[in-house]
C-alpha angles and dihedrals in degrees: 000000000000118000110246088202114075118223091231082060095065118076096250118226120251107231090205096058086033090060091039090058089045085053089049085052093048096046089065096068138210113016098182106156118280087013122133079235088060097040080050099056088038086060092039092048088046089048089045085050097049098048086055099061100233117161132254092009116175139129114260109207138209153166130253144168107268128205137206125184123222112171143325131197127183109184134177109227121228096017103069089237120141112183118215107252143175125212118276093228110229094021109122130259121268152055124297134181134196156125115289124249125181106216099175106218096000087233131136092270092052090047095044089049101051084049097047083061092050096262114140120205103204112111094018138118115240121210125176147118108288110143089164091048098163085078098057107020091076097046091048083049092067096058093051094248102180096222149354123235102177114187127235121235093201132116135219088049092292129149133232125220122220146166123243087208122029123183135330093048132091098345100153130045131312078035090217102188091020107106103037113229102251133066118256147206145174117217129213106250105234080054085049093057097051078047097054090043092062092047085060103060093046148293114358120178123204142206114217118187119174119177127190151139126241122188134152117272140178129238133156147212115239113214144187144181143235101194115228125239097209122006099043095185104044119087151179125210135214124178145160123195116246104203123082135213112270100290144048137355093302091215100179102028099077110325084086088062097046095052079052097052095042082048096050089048084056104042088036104043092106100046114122096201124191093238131034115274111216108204109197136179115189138212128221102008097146093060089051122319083281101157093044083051091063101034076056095046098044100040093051098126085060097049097085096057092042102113098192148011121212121187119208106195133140100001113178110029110180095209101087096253118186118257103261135185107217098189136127107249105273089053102049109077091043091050097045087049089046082049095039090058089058088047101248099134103210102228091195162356138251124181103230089191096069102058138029108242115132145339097313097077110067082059105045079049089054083058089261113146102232138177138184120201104211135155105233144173120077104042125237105278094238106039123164093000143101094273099062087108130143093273090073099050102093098211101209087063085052091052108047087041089046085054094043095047088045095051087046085062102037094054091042083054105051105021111113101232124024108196103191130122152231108285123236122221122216103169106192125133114272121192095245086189114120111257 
């Protein structure tokens, strides 16, 4: 293929300033959506925008489906024992009981093997480990599961939080999809365990409660603008989402992206790209890829001359991941040569058509080509959860995905021609586990 832009063309990131403005995300705390902390990064992104002079900048609102937990219990009858849980978020309200069934992943496989021994899943509750539970909650509501009891993969006694749907379902009111029909819960792993111990000496029943209030809310995506030199309507987006899951800092996911976007405004501010350079930051990503839904709604007229889509997302991971090319499958060689320049290898592929999994989708969906450099797996230990803080970013991998996404965008903004074409969505469930 042969990149026509060289790497020593594009102002280079400083890995000092990038961490400081990481630090400056992280300070403001929790951003869980329709929280004060992620009104507080919308208005610190807008002001970062502004004082770099970026073009066109403004906040693009709009509603989604909010959610507040109350309470949760997950109790094993008969044994006095309660496990600690967090609320499935979108599971419904309400109690369940039912006989236990371990069902591994909870994928098809899983479901397709307990009924091919006769065992029937409807009016059961499920329990199984299923961190990335929007792929596998709908598809258990349809066979009329009782309950969800997802298990955390955390350690120190920390719980995940997770949604029970994820993009593309009920994304518009009346939300229809959206909240699944069943109450859910994540357990805390060493409980799992005592869990998985009785299951295996015999029946256990279980009583699920999830309560929860849902309401509609408002959020926006803050944008800005590198003006193109010569091809004034065609553009190339990069973004990062701004909002966290439902504790802690969340320093790498996504304040990790962020730091990368306001550095990239900085460093970036007096290119004169060939193209147009979208700079977005988007709200509620982690409900459901909301904000890059409605870029991707209200900027429908544009779709089809962006040239490209980049994800920043969960930068830095401390566990040594392997270098991976999340991209549909027009984007991905270009994007694991773009990697490869900066020397990021890319150690491997995943096909992001064919799952939901981040803000990537809505675009591949619009027909976008779109990638996210990324090191998985494994996940990040503490994923979703209160310890995802600033002493477990390791800044050097930030740095290097954070190079190797900036160079994607900067040659899919000033090459002079771009032949890619238009992506092709496939959504089906794919098992994300390691072979």
């Amino acid at each position: 293929m042969g990149a026509d832009v060289p790497l020593r063309d594009m102002p280079g990131l400083d890995g000092s300033s990038l961490w400081q403005r990481l630090e400056r995300v992280a300070d403001l705390g929790n951003r869980f959506g329709g929280t004060p902390g992620e009104q507080r990064c919308r208005d610190l992104v807008q002001a970062e925008f502004d004082a770099a002079g970026l073009a066109n900048v403004r906040a693009e609102a709009f509603p989604f489906l909010g959610y507040a937990p109350e309470s949760t219990t997950c109790a094993v009858l008969g044994e006095e024992m309660v496990l600690p849980s967090a609320p499935l978020q979108y599971s419904a309200e309400g109690v369940a009981e039912g006989e236990a069934v371990y069902l591994g992943s909870c994928g098809p496989a899983e479901m397709a093997a307990a009924e091919g021994r006769g065992v029937s899943l409807r009016g059961k509750v499920v329990v199984g480990h299923a961190s990335f539970a929007w792929l596998v909650a709908p598809a258990l509501a349809e066979k009329g599961i009782a309950a969800l009891v997802n298990i955390s993969e955390a350690a120190d006694g920390l719980l995940g939080h997770f949604p029970a749907a994820f993009y593309p379902r009920g994304l518009e009111p009346p939300w229809e999809g959206r909240v699944q029909p069943l109450p859910g819960v994540t357990i805390e792993r060493e409980a799992a365990r005592r869990l998985l111990s009785l299951l295996s000496l015999g029946p256990v029943r279980l009583r699920v409660e999830h309560r929860g209030r849902y309401a509609e809310q408002s959020s926006a995506n803050v944008i800005g603008e590198i003006p193109s030199t010569e091809l004034a309507r065609e553009r190339v987006v990069i973004g990062a989402h701004y909002d966290t899951q439902a504790e802690g800092p969340g320093a790498a996911d996504n304040a990790t992206g962020v730091a990368t976007l306001l550095e990239l405004a900085e460093r970036w501010r007096a290119l004169e790209p060939r193209r147009t350079i979208v700079l977005c930051a988007f709200g509620i990503e982690e409900l459901a890829a909301w904000g890059s839904y409605h870029y991707c709604r209200a900027h429908e007229d544009e779709l089809t001359l962006t040239r490209g889509m980049v994800n920043l997302d969960a930068l830095g991971l401390p566990a040594p991941g392997t270098r991976v090319i999340v991209a549909d499958n027009e984007m991905t060689p270009y994007a694991a040569e773009s990697a490869a320049l900066t020397g990021y290898e890319p150690e491997g592929t995943i096909d992001a058509s064919l799952y939901a999994w981040g803000d990537h989708n809505p675009f591949i969906d619009a027909g976008v080509p779109a990638a996210w450099i990324w090191r998985y797996p494994p996940q990040h230990p503490y994923y979703h959860t209160a310890g995802d803080v600033l002493r477990y970013v390791d800044a050097a991998r930030m740095l290097d995905v954070a190079t190797a996404s900036a160079y994607l965008t900067y040659r899919l903004a000033n090459e002079p021609e771009v032949a890619l074409g238009r992506s092709r969505p496939a959504q089906r469930f794919v098992d994300l586990r390691p072979a």
